[in-house]
C-alpha positions in Angstrom: 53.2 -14.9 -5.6 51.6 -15.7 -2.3 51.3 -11.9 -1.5 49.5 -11.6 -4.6 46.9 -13.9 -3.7 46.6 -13.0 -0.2 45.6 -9.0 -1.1 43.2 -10.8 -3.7 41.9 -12.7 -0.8 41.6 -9.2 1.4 40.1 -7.4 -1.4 37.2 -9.8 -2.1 36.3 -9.9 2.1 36.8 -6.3 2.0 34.1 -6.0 -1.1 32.0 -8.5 0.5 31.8 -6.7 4.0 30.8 -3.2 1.7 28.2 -4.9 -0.1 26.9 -6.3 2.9 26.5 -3.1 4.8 25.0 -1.8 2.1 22.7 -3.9 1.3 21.4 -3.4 4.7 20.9 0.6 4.2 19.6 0.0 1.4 16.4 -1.9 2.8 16.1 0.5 5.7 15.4 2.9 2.4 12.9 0.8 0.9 10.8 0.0 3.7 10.8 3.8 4.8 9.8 4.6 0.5 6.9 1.5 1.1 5.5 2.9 4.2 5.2 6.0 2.3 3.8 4.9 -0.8 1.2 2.8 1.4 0.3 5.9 3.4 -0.3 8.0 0.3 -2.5 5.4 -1.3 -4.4 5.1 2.1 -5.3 9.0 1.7 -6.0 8.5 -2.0 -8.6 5.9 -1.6 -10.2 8.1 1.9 -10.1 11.0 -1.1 -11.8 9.4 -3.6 -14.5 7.6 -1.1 -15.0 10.9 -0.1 -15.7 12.8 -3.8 -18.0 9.8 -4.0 -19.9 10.1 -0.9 -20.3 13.6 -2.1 -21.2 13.2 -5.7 -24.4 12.3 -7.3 -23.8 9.0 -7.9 -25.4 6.3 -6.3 -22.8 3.1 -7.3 -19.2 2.7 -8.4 -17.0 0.2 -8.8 -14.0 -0.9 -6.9 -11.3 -3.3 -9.4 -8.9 -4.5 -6.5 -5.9 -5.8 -8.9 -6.4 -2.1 -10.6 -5.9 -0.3 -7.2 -4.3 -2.2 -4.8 -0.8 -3.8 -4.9 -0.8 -7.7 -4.8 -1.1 -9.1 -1.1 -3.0 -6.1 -0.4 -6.1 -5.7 1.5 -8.6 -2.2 2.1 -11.4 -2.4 4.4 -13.4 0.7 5.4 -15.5 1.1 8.3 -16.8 3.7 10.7 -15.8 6.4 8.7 -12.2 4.8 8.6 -9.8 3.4 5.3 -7.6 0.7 6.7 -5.0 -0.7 4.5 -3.4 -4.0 5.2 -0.3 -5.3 3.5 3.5 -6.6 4.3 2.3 -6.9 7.8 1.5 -3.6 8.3 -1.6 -1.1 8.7 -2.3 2.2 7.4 -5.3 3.9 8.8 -7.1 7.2 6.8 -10.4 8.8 8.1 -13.3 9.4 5.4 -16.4 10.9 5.4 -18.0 7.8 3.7 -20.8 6.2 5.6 -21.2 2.5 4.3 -18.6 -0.8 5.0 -16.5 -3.2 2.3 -13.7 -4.7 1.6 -11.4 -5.4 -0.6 -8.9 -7.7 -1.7 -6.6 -7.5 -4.6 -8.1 -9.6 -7.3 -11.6 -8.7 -6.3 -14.1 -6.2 -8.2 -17.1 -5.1 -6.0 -20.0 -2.8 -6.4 -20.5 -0.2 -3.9 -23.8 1.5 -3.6 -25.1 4.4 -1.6 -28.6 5.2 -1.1 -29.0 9.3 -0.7 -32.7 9.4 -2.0 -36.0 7.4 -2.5 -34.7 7.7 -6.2 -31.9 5.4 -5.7 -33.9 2.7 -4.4 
């Protein structure tokens, strides 16, 4: 009877121990698949800033909780896209000339003046 309860015993630290070290490669995953997912959404955002500093369009507007993940800040400058979240910075150049930010939650207008018509 006691041997019976002492492999039970072994069994559930053995289990715990593989959970455990799993759980830990496991995270290492996720954090590399976040990293990625927050690079690609830094070149997305540089793209589109880019079709519109190209385009004819003079204003468009930027929905934060529609584009960004919650806790999530972009701020472009000098012809940079920096995305801030989880502690961490992404960085994607753009051809578009003008500053913002923006948080998540936030909507904001952006307007670019190419012509006297604009004004």
């Amino acid at each position: 009877m006691i041997e019976f309860t002492l492999s039970r015993v072994v069994l559930c630290v053995c289990g715990v121990i593989l959970i455990a070290s799993v759980t830990g490669v496991l995270n290492g995953i996720y954090d590399t698949e976040r990293d990625s997912l927050d690079e690609d959404l830094t070149d997305r955002f540089a793209y589109m800033l880019d079709i519109f500093q190209s385009s004819d369009d003079d204003t468009i507007i930027l929905d934060g909780s529609r584009m960004l993940p919650e806790g999530y800040t972009v701020s472009v400058h000098s012809g940079f896209v920096e995305l801030f979240g989880n502690g961490k910075r992404q960085i994607s150049a753009t051809k578009f000339l003008g500053e913002f930010q923006l948080e998540w939650g936030d909507t904001i207008t952006v307007t670019r003046r190419t012509s006297l018509r604009s004004s």
